[in-house]
N, C-alpha and C positions, 0 to 999 in steps of 0.2 A: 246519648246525653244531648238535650238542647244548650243551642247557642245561646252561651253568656252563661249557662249555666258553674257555677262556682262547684271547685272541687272543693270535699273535707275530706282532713284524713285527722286520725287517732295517731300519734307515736306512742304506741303501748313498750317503751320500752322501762328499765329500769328509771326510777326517779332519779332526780338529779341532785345531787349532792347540794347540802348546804354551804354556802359560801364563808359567814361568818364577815369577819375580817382578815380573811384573805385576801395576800398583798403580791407581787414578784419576789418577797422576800421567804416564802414560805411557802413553795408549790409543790417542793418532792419531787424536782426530777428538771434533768437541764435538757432542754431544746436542742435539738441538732440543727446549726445553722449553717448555711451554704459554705461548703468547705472550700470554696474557691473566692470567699469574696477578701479576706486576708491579701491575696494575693492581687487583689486590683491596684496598680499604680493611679498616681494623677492623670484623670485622662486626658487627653488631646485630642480633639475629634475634625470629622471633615467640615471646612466651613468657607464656602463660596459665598461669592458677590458676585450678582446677575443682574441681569436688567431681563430676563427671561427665565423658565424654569429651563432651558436648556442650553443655557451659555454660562459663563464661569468660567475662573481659574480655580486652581485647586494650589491646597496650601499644605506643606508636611502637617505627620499627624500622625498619633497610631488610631487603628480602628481594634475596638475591641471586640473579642470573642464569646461569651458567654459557654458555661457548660453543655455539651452533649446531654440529651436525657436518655436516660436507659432503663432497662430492670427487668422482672421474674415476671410468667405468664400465668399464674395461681395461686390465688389465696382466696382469703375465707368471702369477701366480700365483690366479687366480680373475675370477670375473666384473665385479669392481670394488675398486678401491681407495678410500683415503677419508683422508682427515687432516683435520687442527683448521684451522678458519678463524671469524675476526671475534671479538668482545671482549664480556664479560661488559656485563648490562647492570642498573642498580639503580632501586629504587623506592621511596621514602617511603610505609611504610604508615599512618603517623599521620593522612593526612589523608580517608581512607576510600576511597581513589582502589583499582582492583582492578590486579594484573597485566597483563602484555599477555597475550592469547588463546593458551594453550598452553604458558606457559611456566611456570605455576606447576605444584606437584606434582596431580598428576590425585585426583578425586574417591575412589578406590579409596588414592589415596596409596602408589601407585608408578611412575609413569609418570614423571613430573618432567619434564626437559628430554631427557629421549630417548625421543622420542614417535615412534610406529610410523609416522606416517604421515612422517616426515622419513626414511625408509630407511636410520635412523640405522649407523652400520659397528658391527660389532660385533669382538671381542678379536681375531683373526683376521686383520678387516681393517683393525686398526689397526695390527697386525703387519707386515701386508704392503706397506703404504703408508710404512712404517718402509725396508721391504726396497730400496721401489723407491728413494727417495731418497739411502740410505745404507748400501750391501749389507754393507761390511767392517766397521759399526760391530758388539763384542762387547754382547750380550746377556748369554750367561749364562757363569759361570767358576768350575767346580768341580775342585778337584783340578788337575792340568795341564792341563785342558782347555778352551779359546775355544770358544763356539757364538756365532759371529756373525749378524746378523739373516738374511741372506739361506739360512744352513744349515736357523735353526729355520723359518724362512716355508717352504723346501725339504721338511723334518722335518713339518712339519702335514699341507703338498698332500698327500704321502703316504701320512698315515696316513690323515686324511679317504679316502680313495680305497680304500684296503683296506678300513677299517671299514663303507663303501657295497656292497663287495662281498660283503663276510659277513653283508649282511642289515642293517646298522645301518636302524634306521628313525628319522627325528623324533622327539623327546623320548622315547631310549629309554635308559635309563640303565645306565652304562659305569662298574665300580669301577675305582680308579686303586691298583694296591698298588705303589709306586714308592719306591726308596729315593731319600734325601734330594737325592743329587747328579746325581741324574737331571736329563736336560735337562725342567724341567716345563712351560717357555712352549712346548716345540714338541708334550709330548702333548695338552697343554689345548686348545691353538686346533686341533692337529687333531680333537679330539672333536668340539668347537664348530662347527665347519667343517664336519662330518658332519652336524650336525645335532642330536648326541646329548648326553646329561646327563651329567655328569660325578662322580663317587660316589668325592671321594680317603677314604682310609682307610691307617689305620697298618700295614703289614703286618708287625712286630712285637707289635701287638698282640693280646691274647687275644679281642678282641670283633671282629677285623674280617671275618671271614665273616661275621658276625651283621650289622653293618652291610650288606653288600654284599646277604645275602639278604633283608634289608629293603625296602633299594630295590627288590627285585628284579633282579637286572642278571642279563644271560644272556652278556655279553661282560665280560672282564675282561684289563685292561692289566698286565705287570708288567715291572718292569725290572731290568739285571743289568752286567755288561762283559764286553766278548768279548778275545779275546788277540788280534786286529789292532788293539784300540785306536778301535772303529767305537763307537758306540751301538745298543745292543741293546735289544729288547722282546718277542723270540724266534724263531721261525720267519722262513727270509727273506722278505722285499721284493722284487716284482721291482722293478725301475729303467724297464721299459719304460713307456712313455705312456701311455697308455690312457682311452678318454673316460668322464667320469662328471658328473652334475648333480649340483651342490652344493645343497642346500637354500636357501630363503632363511632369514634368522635373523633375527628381530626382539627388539626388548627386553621384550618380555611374553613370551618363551619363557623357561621355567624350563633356567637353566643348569648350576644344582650344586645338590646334595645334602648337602648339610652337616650331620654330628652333631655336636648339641649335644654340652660337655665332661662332662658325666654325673655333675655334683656333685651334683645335684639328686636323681639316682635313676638309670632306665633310658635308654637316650641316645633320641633323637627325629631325627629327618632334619628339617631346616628346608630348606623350597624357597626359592632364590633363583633371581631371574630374571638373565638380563642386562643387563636396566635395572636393576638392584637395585646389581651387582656393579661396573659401570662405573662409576655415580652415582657411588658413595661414593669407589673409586677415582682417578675424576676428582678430585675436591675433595680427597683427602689430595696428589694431584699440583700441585695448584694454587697450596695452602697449606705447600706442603714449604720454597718458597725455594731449588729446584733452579737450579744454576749449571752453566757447560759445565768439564769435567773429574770430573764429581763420581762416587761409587761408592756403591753401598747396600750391607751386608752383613748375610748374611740367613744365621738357624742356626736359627730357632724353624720348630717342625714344619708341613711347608706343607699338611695335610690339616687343621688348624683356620683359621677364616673369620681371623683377626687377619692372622699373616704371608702368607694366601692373600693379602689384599688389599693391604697395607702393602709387601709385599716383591714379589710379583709382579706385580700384575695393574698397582699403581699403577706402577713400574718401566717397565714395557712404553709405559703412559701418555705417562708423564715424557718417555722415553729416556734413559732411565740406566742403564748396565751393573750388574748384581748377582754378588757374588761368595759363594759359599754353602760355606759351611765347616761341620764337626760339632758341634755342641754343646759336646762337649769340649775341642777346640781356639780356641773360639771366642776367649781371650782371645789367646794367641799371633798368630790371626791381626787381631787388633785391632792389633797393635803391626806386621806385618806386610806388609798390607796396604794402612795407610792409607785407611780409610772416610773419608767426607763423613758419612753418615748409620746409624744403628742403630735399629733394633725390640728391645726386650728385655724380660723381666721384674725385678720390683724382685730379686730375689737377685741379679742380676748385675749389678745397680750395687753393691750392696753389696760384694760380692770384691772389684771394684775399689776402694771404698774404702780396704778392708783393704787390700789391697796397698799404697797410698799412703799409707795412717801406717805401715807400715810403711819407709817409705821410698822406695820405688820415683817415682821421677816420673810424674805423672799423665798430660803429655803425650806419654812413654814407653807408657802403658798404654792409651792411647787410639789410639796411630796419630800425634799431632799435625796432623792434617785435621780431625777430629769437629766440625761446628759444631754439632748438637744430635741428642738420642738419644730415640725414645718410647719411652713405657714404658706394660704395659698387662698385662691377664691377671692382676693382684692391683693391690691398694693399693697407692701409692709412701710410703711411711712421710714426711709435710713435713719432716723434717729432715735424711734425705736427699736432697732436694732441692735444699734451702737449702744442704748442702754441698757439692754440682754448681755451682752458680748463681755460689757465693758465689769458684768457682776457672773461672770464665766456658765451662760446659758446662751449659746447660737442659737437665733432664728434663721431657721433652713430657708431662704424662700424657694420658689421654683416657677416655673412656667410649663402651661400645660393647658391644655384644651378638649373635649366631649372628643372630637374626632382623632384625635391624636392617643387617647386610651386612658389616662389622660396625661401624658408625659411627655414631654421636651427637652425641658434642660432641669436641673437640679442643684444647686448649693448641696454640698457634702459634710461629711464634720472633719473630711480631710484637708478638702479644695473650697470654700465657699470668700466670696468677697462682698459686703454690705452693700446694697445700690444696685445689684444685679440677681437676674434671675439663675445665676448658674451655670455650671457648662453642659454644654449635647451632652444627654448620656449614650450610653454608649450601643450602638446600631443604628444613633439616628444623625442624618444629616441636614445641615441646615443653611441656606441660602437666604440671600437680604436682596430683593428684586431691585430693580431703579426707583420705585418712588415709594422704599424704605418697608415695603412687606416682608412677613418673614414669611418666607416659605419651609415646608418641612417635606419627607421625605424616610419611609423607614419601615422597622418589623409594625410600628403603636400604630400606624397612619390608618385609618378605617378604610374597606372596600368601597364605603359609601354611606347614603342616606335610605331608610326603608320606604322602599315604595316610591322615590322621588329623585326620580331620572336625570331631570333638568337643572336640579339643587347639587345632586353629584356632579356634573359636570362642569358646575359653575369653579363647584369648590378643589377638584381634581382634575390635574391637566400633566399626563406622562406618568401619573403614580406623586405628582408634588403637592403639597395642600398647602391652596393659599386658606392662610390663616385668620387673613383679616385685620393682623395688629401689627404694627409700625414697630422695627428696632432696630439694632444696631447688636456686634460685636466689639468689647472693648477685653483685651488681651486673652481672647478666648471665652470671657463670659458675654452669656444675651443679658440686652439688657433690652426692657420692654419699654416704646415710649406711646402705649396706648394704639386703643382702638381706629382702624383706618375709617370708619363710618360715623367714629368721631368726631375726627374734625369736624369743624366751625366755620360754615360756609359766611362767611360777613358779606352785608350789604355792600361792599367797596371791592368783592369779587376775591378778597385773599382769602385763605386758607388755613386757621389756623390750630394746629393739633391743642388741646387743651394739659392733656397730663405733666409738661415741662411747669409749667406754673401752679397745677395742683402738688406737685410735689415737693416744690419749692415752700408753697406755702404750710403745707405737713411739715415740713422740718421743723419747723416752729414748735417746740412743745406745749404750748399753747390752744396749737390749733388741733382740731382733734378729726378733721375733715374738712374737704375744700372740694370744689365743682365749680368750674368754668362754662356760663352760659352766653351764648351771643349768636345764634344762625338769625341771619339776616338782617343784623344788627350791625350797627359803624366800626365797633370795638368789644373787644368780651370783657364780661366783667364776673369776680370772681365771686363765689357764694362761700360762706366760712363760719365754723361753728368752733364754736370755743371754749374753754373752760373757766365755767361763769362770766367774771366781766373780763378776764384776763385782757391786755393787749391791747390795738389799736389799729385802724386801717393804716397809719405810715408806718407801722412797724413789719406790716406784711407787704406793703406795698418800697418797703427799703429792700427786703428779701429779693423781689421781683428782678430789681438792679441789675442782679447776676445774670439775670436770663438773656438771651436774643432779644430786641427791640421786636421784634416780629410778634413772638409770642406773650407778650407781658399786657396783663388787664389793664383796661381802662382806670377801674379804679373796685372797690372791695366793699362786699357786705354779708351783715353778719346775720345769719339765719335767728329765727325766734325761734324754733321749736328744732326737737332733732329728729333724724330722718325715721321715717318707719314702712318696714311689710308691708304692715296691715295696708300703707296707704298705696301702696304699689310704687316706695318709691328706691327701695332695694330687693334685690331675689334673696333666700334661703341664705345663700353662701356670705351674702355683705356685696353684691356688686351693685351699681350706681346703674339707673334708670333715667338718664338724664333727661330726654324728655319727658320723663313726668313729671321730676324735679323742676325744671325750668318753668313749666306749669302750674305748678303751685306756685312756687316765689313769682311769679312775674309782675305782679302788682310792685313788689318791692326792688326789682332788677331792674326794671325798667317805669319807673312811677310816670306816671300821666303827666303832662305839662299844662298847666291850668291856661 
């Protein structure tokens, strides 16, 4: 096969059932979900203050345990199957007493509780250990289509098999240009199952050959629909048998390739392993409060680490069927579908709001399932929050980052407080340096960066990741106070971080977004977009009052047009580009003095 050359395969397998209007109300058959997560308490995790990755005190806490994996060496689909057996286990670190042998996060700070020498299953064969127990249970449901477990576990053996025959070798990395409604559980675990890296990228996008030829991939996946209605990835499949060794696959093999979202600058490939990816996964499955009937619905792009994880990988965990709709349709099928559960970011809580002062009923626009939604990928402005909360629908927030898997801390529907991102969850520890970074530490923490030696060691020191964002701990929850590359270098030599008086000015319902611009300027001043003429600059400018004299704008203006992509002035997820923002308004930031 030459290089670059693209694989196709046929899935000749049976068709896939029509959907209909099919809901979580009406699936035939209840999810087995982690029989240990019932039993997590509130957690309380380890949480130092340093002025170094290797100084701290330490503060009582318990650290939790996460279940042992285990299971059977034979079934129809691979050399072993495997599922969840026995119950998390906890430990009082106040009295200086250490862990049991192996089960805290390993010295490197990624190993954690999926340690290589437990032959832990990996995605694949937790997949298939899914299959053997409950073939007809739906997986995934896009458009009119059911893939139920035993298709995609069918859909992986498969492709695993082909991709062995075109030469796939051990961590050899595999772009994924896959449109949304692609079955993605059965390319994924076939990659995985092969053996190989997996490299999703937008195929929409203008950077994603750049990504693809980064990693290097010499195979590339893409997908499409054919007119019998089959799943397609191009060239046929044969159907026949055919023997092939599957690799074995441990949780220190690096399993994806993840680019970072590119606020920053130039994107970066963060290597994640499959202890990385499971870890964190596991513990948002834990912490979810999944019930039998329940549905996820998933619309946010599944080649960034948030929905990869929250929507699939943890899904698959769980056993919970996901139904994956277009971005555009996402509200309709909110009313449609009836979720249990959503990933979102903060603009689309916001529509929703709107729609409901506008009149529409909330439980109308939610499905009337919804018991709680994260939100993540920007700020949750606290007052939309509060006005989810206050009509009994929690916005999860959380914190989390590409190299971190993507998990840190999380709001729970047990433990969560409005204003904060959450507590540690549990295996990961977290530290607030001297000049307010947070560092992290744990099983989610990546080996590194692909291929970029010097960018790992920037961001890795001892197994700690500096993270790059400014916060604090208040009674156990983080609370994020923005980006440290942030800050606002002013002409007068001070320093001033931006997010305290963007958030200040979000509370405002009103204001519908806010950006602080001023590098090398006497004073910042704030940028604010509103809804229509609402409001006033003393009215945001009285809000400010509350803040630090340090951080409070000079004075406040109010954007004419609202932000967009297309102009590069937010990523995919909603995050803020501020120097390109800053760049367009500057005529008006800073008007010329005749």
């Amino acid at each position: 096969m030459r290089s670059g050359d693209h694989l196709g395969v046929w899935f000749r397998v049976p068709r896939p059932e029509t959907s209909g209007e099919m809901d979580g109300r009406h699936q035939g058959y209840v999810p087995a979900a982690l029989r240990w997560k019932s039993q997590l308490p509130t957690q309380l995790h380890r949480i130092k203050e340093t002025t170094g990755p290797e100084q701290g005190t330490e503060t009582p806490g318990l650290e939790m345990h996460p279940p042992r994996l285990s299971g059977f060496r034979h079934g129809p689909f691979g050399p072993r199957q495997w599922h969840y057996v026995g119950t998390p286990r906890t430990r009082h670190r106040g009295d200086g007493g250490k862990p049991d042998d192996g089960l805290r996060p390993s010295e490197s700070g990624r190993a954690g509780w999926l340690r290589e020498a437990d032959m832990t299953p990996m995605f694949a064969g937790l997949l298939e250990g899914w299959a053997t127990e409950a073939p007809d249970a739906p997986v995934w449901l896009a458009g009119h289509r059911i893939w139920r477990v035993r298709q995609v576990a069918q859909h992986a053996c498969q492709l695993a098999t082909r991709l062995i025959h075109h030469g796939l070798k051990p961590g050899e990395p595999v772009s994924l240009h896959l449109a949304p409604e692609a079955c993605w559980p059965a390319i994924v675990a076939g990659v995985w199952k092969a053996g190989g890296i997996i490299v999703p990228v937008d195929p929409a996008a203008g950077d994603a050959g750049r990504v693809a030829a980064l990693a290097g991939t010499r195979l590339r996946i893409h997908s499409g629909a054919s007119r019998n209605g089959a799943h397609v990835l191009g060239s046929p499949l044969s159907t026949k048998r055919s023997r092939v060794s599957f690799p074995e696959v441990l949780p220190g093999a690096v399993a994806a390739l993840m680019a970072t979202s590119g606020s920053t600058g130039e994107p970066r490939l963060v290597a994640l392993t499959h202890g990385n990816l499971l870890h964190t996964a596991g513990v948002r499955a834990a912490l979810a409060d999944h019930r039998p009937g329940d549905l996820t619905l998933s619309w946010l792009p599944l080649h960034h680490a948030y929905a990869f994880s929250a929507d699939l990988l943890k899904s698959v965990i769980a056993r919970v069927p996901v139904r994956r709709v277009a971005p555009a349709r996402i509200l309709k099928a909110l009313a449609r579908f009836h979720p249990t559960h959503l990933h979102a970011v903060p603009r689309l809580y916001e529509k929703i709001r709107e729609k409901a002062l506008a009149g529409v009923p909330l439980e109308g626009l939610t499905g009337r399932r919804l018991r709680w939604a994260g939100c993540g990928g920007a700020p949750l402005p606290a007052w939309l929050a509060a006005w989810f909360a206050s009509r009994g629908l929690p916005l999860l927030e959380g914190y989390g980052l590409t190299e971190a898997s993507p998990l840190v801390s999380l709001n729970t529907p047990r433990a969560h407080r409005i204003g904060t991102a959450g507590a540690v969850v549990p295996g990961t520890e977290v530290r607030i340096a001297g000049d307010g970074e947070i560092l992290v530490k744990g099983p989610g923490v990546m080996p590194g960066y692909w291929n970029d030696p010097k960018a790992t060691a920037e961001a890795l020191e001892s197994g700690w990741l500096r993270t790059g964002d400014l916060g604090r701990i208040e009674d156990g929850f983080l609370v994020v106070n923005g980006r440290k590359k942030d800050l606002l270098a002013l002409s007068t030599g001070r320093k001033v971080p931006p997010l305290p008086a963007e958030m200040a000015a979000m509370a405002i319902p009103w204001v519908r977004r806010a950006v602080v611009c001023g590098h090398g300027k006497p004073y910042p001043v704030l940028l604010a977009w509103r809804d229509g003429a609402a409001g006033s600059e003393e009215e945001i400018m009285l809000a400010m009052e509350r803040l630090d004299k340090r951080v409070r704008p000079g004075r406040v203006v109010f954007a004419d047009r609202p932000l967009s992509v297309e102009r590069g002035e937010l990523t995919e997820l909603g995050k803020l580009k501020r120097s390109v923002i800053e760049a367009h308004w500057r005529e008006a930031l800073w008007p010329r003095v005749p």
